[in-house]
Structure formats: C-alpha cells, structure tokens
N, CA and C atoms of all chains as a GROMACS GRO file, in nm:
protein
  588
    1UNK      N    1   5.806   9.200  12.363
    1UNK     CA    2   5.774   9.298  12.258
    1UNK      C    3   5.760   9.439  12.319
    2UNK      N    4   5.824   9.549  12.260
    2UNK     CA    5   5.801   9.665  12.344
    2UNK      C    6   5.771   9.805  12.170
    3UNK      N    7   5.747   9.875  12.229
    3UNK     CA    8   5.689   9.958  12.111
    3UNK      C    9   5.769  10.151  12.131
    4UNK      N   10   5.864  10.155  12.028
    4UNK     CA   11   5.927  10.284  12.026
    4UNK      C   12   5.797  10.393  11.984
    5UNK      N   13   5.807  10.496  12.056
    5UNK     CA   14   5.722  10.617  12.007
    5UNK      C   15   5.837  10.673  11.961
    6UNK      N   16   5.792  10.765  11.862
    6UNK     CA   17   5.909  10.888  11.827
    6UNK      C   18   5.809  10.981  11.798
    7UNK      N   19   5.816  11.096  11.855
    7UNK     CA   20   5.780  11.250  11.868
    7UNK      C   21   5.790  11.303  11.753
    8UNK      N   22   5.826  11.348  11.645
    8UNK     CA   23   5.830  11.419  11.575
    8UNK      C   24   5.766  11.539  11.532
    9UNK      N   25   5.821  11.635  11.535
    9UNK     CA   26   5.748  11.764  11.524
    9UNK      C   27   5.828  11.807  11.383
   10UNK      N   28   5.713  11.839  11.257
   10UNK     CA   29   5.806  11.879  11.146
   10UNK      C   30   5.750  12.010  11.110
   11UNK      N   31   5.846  12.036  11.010
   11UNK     CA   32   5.780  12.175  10.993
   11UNK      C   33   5.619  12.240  10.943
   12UNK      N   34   5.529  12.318  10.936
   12UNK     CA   35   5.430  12.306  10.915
   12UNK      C   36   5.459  12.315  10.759
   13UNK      N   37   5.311  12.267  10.695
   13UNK     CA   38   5.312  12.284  10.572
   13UNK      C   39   5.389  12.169  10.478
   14UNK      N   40   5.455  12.097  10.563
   14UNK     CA   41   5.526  11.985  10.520
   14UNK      C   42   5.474  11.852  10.533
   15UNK      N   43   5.328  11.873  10.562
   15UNK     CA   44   5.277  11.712  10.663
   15UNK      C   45   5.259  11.620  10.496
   16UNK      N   46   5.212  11.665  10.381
   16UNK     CA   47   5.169  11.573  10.292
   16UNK      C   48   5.342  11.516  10.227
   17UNK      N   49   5.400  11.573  10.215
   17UNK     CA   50   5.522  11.559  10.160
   17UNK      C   51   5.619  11.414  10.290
   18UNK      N   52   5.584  11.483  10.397
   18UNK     CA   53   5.636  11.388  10.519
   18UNK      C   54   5.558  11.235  10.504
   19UNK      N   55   5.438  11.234  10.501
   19UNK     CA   56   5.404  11.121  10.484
   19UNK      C   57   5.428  11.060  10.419
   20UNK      N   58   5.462  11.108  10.250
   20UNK     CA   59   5.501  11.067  10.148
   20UNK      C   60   5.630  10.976  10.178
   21UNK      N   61   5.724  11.056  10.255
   21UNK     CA   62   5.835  11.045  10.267
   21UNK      C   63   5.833  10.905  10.373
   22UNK      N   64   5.730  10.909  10.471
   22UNK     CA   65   5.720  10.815  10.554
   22UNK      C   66   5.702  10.643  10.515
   23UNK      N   67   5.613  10.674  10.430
   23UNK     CA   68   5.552  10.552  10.340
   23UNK      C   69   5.690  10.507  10.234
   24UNK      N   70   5.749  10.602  10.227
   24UNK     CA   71   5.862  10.558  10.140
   24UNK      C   72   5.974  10.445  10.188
   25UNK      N   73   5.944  10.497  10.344
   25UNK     CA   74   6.072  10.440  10.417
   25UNK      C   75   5.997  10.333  10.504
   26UNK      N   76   5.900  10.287  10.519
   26UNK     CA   77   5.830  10.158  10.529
   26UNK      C   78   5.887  10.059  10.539
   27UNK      N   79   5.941  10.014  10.389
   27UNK     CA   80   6.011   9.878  10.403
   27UNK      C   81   6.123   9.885  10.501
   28UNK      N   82   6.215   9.978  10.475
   28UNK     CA   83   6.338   9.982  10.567
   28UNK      C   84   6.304   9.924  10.715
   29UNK      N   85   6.187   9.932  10.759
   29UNK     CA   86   6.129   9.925  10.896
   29UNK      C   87   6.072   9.792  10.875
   30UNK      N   88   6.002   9.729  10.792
   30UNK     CA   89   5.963   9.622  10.807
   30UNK      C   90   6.049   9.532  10.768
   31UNK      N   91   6.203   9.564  10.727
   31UNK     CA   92   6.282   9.470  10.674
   31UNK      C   93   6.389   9.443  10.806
   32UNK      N   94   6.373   9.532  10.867
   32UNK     CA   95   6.447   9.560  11.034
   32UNK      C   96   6.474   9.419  11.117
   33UNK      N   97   6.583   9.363  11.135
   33UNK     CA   98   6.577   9.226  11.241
   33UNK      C   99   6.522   9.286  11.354
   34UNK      N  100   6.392   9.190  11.391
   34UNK     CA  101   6.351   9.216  11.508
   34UNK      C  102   6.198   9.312  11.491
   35UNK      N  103   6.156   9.360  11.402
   35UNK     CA  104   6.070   9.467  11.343
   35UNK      C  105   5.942   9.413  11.342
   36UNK      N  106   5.826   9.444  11.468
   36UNK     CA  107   5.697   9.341  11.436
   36UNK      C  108   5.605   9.492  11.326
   37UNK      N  109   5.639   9.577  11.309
   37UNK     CA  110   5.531   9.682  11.245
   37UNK      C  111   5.548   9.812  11.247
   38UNK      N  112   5.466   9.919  11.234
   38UNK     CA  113   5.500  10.040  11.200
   38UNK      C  114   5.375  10.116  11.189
   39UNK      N  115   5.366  10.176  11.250
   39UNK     CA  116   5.228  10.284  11.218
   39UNK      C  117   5.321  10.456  11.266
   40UNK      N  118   5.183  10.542  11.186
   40UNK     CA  119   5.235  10.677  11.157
   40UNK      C  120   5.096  10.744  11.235
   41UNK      N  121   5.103  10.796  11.328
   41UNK     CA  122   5.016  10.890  11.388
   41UNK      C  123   4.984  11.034  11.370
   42UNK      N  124   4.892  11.081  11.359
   42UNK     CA  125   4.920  11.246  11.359
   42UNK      C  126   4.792  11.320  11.473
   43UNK      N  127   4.876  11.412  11.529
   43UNK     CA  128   4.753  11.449  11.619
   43UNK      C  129   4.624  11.548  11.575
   44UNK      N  130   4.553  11.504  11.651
   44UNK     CA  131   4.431  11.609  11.610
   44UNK      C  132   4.454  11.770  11.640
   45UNK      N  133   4.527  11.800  11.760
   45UNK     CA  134   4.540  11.904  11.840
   45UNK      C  135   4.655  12.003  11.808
   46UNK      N  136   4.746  11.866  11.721
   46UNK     CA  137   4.878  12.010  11.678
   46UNK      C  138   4.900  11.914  11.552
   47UNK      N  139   4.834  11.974  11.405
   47UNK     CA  140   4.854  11.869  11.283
   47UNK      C  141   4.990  11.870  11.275
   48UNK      N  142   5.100  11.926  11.297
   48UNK     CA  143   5.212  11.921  11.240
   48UNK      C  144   5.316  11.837  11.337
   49UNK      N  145   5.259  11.773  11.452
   49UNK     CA  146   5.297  11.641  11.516
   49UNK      C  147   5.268  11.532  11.488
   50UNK      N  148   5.328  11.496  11.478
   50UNK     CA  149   5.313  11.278  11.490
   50UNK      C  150   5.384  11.175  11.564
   51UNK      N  151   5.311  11.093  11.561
   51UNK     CA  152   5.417  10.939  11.653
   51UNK      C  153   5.475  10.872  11.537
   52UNK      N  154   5.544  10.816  11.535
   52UNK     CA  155   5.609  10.658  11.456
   52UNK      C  156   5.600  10.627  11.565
   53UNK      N  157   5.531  10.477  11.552
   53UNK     CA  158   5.514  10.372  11.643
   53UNK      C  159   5.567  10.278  11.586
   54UNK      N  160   5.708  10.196  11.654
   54UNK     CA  161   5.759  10.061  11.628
   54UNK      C  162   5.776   9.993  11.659
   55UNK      N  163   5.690   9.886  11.662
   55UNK     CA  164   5.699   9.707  11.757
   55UNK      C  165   5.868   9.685  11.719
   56UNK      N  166   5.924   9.650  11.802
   56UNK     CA  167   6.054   9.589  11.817
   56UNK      C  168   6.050   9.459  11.924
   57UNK      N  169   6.109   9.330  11.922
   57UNK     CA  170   6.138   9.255  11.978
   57UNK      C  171   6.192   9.305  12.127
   58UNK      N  172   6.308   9.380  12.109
   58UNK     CA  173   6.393   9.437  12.252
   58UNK      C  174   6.423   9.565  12.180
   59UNK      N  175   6.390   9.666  12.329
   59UNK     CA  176   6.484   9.773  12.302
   59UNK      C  177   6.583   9.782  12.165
   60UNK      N  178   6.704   9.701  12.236
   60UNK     CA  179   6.825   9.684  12.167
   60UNK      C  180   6.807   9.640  12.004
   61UNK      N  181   6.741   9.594  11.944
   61UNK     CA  182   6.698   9.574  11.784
   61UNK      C  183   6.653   9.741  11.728
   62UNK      N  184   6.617   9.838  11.815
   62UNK     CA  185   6.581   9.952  11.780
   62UNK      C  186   6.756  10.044  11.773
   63UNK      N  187   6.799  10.036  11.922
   63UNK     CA  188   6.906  10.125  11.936
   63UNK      C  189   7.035  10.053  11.882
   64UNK      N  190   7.001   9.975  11.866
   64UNK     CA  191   7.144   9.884  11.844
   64UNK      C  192   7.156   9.895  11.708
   65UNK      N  193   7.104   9.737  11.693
   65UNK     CA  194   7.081   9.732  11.545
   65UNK      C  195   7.009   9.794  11.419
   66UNK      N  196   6.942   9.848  11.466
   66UNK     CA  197   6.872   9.932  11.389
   66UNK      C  198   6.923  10.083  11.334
   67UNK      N  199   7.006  10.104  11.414
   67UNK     CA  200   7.005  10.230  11.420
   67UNK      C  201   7.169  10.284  11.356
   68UNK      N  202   7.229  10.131  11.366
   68UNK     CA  203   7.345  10.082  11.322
   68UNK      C  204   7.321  10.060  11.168
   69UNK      N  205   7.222  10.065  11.103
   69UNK     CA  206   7.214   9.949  10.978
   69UNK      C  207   7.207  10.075  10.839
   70UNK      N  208   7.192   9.983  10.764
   70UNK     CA  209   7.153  10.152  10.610
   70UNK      C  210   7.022  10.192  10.615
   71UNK      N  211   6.926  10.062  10.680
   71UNK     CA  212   6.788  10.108  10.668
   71UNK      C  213   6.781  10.230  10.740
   72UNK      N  214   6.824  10.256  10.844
   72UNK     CA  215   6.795  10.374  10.928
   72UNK      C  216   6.841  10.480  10.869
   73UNK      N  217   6.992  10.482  10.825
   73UNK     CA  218   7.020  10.593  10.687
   73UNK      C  219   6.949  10.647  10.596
   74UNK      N  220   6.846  10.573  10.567
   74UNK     CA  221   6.762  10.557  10.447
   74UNK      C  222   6.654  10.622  10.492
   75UNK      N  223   6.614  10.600  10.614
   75UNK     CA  224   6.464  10.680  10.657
   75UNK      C  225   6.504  10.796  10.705
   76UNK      N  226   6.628  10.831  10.776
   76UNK     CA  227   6.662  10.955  10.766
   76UNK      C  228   6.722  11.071  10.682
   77UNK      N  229   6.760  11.018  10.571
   77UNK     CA  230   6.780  11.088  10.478
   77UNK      C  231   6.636  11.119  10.408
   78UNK      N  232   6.550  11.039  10.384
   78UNK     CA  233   6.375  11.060  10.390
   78UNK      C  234   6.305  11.167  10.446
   79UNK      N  235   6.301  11.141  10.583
   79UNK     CA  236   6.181  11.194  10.664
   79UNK      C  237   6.280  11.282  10.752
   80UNK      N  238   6.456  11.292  10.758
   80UNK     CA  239   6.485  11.386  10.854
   80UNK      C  240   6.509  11.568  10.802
   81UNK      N  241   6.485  11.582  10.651
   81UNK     CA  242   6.476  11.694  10.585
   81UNK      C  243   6.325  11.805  10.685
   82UNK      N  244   6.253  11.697  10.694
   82UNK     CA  245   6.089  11.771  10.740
   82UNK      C  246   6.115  11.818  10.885
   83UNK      N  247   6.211  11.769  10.975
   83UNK     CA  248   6.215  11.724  11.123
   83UNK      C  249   6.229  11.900  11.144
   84UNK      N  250   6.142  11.982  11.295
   84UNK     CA  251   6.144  12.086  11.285
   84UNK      C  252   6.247  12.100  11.417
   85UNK      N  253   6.207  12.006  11.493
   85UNK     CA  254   6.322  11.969  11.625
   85UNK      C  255   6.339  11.786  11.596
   86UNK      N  256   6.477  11.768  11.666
   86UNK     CA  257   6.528  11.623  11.699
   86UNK      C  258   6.387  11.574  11.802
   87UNK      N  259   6.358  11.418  11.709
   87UNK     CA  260   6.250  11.347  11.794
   87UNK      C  261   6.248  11.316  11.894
   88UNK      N  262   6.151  11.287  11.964
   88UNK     CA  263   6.162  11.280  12.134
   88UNK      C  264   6.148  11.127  12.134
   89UNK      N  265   6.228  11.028  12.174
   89UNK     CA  266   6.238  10.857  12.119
   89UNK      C  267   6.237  10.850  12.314
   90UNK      N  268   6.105  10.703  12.297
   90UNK     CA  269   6.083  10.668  12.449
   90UNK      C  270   6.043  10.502  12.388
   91UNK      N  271   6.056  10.441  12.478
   91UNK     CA  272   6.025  10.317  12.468
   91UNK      C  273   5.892  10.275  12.539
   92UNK      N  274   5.810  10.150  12.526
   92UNK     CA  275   5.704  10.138  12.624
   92UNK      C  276   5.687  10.026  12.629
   93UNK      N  277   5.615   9.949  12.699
   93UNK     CA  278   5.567   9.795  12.679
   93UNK      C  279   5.401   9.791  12.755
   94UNK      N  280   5.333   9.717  12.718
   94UNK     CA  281   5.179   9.729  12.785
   94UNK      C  282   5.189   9.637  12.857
   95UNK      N  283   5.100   9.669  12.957
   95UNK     CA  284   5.138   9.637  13.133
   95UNK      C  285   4.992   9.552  13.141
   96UNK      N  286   4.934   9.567  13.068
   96UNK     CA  287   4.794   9.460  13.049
   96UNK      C  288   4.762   9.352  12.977
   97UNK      N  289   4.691   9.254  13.065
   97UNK     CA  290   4.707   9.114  13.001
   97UNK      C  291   4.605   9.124  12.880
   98UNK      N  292   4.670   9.048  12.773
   98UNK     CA  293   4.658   9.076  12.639
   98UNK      C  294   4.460   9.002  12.630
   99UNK      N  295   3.821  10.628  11.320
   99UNK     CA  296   3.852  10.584  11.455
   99UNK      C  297   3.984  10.664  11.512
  100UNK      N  298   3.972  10.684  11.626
  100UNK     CA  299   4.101  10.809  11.689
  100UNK      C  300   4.141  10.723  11.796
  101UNK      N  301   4.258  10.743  11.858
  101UNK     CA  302   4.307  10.722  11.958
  101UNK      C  303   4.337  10.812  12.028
  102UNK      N  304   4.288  10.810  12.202
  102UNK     CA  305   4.331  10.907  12.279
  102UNK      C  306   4.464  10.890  12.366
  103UNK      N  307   4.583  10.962  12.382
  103UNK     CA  308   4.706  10.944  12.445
  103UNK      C  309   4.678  10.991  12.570
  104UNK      N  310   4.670  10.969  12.673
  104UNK     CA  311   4.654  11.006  12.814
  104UNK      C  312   4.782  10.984  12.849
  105UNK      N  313   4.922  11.092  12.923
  105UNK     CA  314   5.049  11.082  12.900
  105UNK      C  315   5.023  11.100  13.072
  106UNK      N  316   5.069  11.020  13.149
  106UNK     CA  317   5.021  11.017  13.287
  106UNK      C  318   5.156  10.976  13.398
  107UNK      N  319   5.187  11.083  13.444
  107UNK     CA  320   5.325  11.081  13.536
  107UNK      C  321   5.257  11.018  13.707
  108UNK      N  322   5.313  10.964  13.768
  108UNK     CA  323   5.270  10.879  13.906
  108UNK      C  324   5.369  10.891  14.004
  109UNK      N  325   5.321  10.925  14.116
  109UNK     CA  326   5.403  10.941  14.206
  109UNK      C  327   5.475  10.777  14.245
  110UNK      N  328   5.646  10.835  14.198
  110UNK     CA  329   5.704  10.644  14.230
  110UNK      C  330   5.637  10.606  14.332
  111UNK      N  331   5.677  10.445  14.313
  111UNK     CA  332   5.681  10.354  14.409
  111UNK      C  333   5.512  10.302  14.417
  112UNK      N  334   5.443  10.387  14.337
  112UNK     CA  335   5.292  10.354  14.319
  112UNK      C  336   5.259  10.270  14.251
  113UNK      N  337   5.354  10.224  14.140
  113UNK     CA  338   5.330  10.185  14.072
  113UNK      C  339   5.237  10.066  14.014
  114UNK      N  340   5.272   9.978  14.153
  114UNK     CA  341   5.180   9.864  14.126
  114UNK      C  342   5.015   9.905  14.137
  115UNK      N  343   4.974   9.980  14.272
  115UNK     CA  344   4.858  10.029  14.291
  115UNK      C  345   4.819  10.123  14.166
  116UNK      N  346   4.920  10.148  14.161
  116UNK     CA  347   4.812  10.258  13.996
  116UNK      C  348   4.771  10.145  13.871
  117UNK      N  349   4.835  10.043  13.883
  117UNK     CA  350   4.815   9.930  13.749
  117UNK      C  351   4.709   9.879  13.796
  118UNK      N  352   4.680   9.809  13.928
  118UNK     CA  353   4.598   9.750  14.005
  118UNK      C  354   4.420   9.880  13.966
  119UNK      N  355   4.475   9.970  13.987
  119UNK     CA  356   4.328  10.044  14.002
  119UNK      C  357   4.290  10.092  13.813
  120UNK      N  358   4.408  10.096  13.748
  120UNK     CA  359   4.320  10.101  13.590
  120UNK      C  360   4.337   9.964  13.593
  121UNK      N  361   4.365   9.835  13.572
  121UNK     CA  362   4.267   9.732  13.532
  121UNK      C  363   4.115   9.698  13.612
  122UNK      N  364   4.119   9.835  13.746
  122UNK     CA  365   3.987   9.773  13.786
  122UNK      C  366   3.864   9.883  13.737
  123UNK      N  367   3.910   9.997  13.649
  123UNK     CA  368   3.859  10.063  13.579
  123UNK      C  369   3.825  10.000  13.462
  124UNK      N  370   3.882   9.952  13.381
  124UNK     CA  371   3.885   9.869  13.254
  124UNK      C  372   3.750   9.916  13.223
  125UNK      N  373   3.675   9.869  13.298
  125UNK     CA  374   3.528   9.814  13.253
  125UNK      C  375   3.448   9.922  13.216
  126UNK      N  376   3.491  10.029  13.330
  126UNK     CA  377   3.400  10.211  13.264
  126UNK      C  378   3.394  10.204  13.169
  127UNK      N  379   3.578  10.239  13.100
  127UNK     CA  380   3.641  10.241  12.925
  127UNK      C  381   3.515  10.158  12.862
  128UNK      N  382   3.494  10.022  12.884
  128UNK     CA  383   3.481   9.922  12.755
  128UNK      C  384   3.361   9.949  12.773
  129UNK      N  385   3.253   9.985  12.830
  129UNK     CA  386   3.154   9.967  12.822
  129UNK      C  387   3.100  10.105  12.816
  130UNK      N  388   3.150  10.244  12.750
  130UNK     CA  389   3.193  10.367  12.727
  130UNK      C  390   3.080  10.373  12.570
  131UNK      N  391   3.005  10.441  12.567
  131UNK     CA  392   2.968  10.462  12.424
  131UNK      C  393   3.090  10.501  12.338
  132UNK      N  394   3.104  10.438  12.224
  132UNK     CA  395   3.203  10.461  12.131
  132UNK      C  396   3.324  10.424  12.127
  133UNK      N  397   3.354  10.391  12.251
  133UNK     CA  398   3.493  10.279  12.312
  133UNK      C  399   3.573  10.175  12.238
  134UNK      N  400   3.636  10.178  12.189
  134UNK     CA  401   3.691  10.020  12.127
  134UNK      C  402   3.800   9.987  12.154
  135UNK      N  403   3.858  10.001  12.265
  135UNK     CA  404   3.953   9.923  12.364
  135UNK      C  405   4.053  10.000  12.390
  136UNK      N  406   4.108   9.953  12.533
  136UNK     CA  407   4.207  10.034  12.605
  136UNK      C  408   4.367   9.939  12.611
  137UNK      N  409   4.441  10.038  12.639
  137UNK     CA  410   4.607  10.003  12.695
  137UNK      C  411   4.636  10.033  12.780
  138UNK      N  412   4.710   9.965  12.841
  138UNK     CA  413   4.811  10.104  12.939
  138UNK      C  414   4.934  10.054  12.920
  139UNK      N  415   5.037  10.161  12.877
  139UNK     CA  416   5.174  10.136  12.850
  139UNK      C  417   5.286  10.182  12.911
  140UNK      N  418   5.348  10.178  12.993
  140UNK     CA  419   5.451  10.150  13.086
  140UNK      C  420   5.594  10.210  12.993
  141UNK      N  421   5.685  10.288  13.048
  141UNK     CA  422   5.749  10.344  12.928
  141UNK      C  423   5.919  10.290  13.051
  142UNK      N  424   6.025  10.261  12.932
  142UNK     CA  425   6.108  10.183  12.971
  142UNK      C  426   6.160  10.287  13.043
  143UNK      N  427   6.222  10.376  12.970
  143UNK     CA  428   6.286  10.488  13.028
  143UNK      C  429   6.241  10.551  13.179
  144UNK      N  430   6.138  10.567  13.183
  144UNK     CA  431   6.092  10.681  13.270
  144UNK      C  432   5.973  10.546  13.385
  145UNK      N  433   6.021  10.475  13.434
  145UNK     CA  434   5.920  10.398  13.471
  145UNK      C  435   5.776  10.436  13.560
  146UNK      N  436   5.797  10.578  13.597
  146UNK     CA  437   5.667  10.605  13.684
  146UNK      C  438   5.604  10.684  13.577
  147UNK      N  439   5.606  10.665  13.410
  147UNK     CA  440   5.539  10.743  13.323
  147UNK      C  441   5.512  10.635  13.295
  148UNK      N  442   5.325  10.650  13.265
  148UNK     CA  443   5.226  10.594  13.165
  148UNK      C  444   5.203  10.633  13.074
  149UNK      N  445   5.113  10.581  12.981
  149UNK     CA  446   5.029  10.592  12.869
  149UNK      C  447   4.887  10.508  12.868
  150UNK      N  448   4.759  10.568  12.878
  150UNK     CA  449   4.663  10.509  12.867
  150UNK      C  450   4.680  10.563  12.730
  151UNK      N  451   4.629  10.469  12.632
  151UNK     CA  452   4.564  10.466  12.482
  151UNK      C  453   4.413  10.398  12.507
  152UNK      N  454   4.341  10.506  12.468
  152UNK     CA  455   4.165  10.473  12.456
  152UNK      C  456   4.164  10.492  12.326
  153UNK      N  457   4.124  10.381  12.247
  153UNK     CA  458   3.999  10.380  12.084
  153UNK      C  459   3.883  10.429  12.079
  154UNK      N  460   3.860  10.538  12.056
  154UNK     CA  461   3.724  10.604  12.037
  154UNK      C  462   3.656  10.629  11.890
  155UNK      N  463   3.493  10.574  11.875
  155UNK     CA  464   3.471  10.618  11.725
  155UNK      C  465   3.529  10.804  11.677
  156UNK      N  466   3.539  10.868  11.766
  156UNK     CA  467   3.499  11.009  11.770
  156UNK      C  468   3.577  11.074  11.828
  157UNK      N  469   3.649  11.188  11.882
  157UNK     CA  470   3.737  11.275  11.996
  157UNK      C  471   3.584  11.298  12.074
  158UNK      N  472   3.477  11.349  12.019
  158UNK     CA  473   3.336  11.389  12.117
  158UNK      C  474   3.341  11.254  12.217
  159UNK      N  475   3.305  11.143  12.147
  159UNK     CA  476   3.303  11.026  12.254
  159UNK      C  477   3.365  11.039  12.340
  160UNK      N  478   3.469  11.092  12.382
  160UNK     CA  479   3.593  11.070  12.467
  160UNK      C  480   3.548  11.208  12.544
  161UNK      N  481   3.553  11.351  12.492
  161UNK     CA  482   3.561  11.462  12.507
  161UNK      C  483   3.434  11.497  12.602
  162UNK      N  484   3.381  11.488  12.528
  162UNK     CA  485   3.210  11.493  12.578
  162UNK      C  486   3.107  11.366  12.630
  163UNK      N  487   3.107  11.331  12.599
  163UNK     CA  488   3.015  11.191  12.639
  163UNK      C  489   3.092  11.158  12.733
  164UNK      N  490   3.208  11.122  12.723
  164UNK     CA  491   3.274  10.980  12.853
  164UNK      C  492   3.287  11.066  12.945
  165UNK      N  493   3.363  11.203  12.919
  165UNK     CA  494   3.406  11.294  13.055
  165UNK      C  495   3.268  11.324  13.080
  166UNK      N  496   3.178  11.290  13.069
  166UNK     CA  497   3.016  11.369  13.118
  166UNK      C  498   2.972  11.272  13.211
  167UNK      N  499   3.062  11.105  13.214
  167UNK     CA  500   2.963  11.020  13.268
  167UNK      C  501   3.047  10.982  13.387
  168UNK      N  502   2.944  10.879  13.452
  168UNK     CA  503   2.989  10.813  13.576
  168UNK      C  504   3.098  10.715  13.546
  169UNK      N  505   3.085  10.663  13.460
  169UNK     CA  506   3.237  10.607  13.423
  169UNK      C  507   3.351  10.664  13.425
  170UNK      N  508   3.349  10.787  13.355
  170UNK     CA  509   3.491  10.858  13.392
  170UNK      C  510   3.500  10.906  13.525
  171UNK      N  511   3.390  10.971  13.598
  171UNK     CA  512   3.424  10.991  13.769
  171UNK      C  513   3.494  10.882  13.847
  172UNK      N  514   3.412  10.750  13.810
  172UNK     CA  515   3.459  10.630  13.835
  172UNK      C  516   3.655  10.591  13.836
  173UNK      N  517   3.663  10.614  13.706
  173UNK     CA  518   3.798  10.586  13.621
  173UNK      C  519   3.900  10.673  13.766
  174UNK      N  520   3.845  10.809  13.744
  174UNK     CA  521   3.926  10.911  13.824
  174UNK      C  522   3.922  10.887  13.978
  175UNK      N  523   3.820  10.858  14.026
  175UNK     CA  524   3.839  10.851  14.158
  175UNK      C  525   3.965  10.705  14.213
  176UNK      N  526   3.941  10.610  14.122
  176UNK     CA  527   4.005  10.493  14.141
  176UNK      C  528   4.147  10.556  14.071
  177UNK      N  529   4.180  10.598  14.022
  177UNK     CA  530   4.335  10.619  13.971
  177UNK      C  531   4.354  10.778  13.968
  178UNK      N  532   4.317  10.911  13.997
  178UNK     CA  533   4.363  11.004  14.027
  178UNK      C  534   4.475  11.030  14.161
  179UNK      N  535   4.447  10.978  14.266
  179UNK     CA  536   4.508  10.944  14.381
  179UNK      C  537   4.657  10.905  14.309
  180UNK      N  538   4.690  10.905  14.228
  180UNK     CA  539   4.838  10.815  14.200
  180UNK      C  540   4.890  10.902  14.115
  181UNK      N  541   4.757  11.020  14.026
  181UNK     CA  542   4.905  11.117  13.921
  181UNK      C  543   4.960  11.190  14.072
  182UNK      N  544   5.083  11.224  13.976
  182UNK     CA  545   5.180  11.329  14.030
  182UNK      C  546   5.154  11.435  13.990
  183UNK      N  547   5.058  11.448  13.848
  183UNK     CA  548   5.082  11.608  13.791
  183UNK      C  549   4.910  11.554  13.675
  184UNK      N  550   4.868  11.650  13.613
  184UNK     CA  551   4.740  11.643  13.535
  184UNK      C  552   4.790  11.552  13.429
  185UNK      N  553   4.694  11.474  13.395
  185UNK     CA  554   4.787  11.396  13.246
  185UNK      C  555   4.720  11.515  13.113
  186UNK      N  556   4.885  11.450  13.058
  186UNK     CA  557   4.835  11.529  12.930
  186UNK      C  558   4.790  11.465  12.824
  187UNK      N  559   4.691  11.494  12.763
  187UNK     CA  560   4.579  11.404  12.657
  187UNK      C  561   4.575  11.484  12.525
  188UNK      N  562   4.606  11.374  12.415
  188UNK     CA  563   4.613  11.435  12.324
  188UNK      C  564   4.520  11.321  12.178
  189UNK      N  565   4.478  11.359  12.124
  189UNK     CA  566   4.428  11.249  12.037
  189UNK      C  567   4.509  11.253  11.870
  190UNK      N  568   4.505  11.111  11.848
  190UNK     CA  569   4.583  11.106  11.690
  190UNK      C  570   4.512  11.019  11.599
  191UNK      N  571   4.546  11.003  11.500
  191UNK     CA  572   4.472  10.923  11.404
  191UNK      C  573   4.581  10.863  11.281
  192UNK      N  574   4.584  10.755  11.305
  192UNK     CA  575   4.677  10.679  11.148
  192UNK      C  576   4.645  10.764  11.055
  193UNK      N  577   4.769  10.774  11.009
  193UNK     CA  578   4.790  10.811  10.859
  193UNK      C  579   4.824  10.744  10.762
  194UNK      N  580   4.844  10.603  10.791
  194UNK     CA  581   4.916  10.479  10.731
  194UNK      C  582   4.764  10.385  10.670
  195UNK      N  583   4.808  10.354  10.560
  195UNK     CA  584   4.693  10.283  10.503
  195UNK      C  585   4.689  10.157  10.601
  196UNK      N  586   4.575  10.065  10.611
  196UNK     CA  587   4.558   9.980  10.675
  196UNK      C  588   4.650   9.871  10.617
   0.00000   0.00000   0.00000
C-alpha cells in the first residue's frame, strides 16, 4: 500500500468552491481499481494549499490506471479549473511497523 | 485535531540509521502532551526524503509545548545528525467529512 500526496496550490479565494468541487469527485477515487481512500488536507500556514492524499495498492493503479481512466477526466475537469500551478504528485509508503 | 508534516531531506546512504533513530524516538512523540500518533513516510521518488506526520490536539501542542520539552531535544539529538538541510514543517487539517 503506498499513499500519493498531491500539492495543490489553487487560486486564493477559491478554497470553498474547490472543496466543493473535491467532494464532488470522491466517488471517481473511491471507484478507482486499486483505491484504498482519499482525504483532502489544507494547511494552516498557507490556506490556499492542500494535499489529496491517496491510498493506492501500487504506484502503477495511480499512474497507470488511474490516470488512464474517465474517472481521472472527471476530477480534472472538477478541481483542475481552481489549480493556480500544476500539482506537485510524490508517492510515499510508511517505513513503520503498523 | 491537526497534523504536523515534517518534510525531512537526509544525507543518502543514512538511511537505515535515520529510521533506526526515529523509531527509537517514537516514545518522546507518544508520550508528548496532546500527541495522537506518529508516521514516518519514505517517499518513492526521492528515497533520502521523509515525512514525519505527528497528530496533535492543537498546532500549540506541537509549536510550543513539545518544542519546549526534553522530548523534542531528545527526538533531535537522536535524528538531527542525519538531515541534510532544516526540515520543513507545515501543519494541515481534513477538510473531508469523516
């Protein structure tokens, strides 16, 4: 199991509308082969940043398939109107026993 | 409840010793007023980049209280030796209904 961050920096003034937009595109993510979840972060320090955090099985269910599919069409036609720069996408896995 | 991002670059080849010295920190974190559990996340891409994620009731807990105590001197003396550069810390909070 490894977990995509995505960076997103949107424009200011846009954060209630983005979320809106975020929650919209939900299912697309939980309907994802390979998709354990989804959370939406926002920072304390710069409100107009956030994470998407996405449990994925492998990498490859994110870049591959995912990214290949309509769901991903669907959340970017959503949430990529708000985007103020292209997201900063890193992968991670926790290195500590559970 | 907030989460703190501690974004933590390591001089390669450390790698194991820097994992080795935050699980032997663990215990500062958990036993931290306001604490409610730690990560450390290992990022695919960039392998000598971390992520500590700390659960704090508060950003003060973290900010003030923990950096005030012997636990965090603790934390640092056992795993400072291994950044490459200051980590950068940022705190966020779900925006996603539970």
């Amino acid at each position: 199991m490894i977990t995509e961050i995505a960076q997103i920096e949107i424009h200011p003034g846009q954060e209630k509308e983005f979320e809106a937009a975020v929650a919209k595109a939900l299912p697309f993510f939980l309907a994802a082969d390979g998709c354990d979840g989804v959370d939406l972060l926002r920072s304390v320090e710069h409100p107009s940043r956030y994470r998407l955090t996405v449990r994925w099985e492998t990498v490859e269910h994110h870049t591959v398939t995912f990214r290949a599919s309509e769901g991903f069409a669907h959340w970017r036609a959503l949430a990529g109107p708000h985007f103020a720069t292209a997201p900063q996408v890193e992968h991670v896995h926790s290195v500590l026993a559970p």
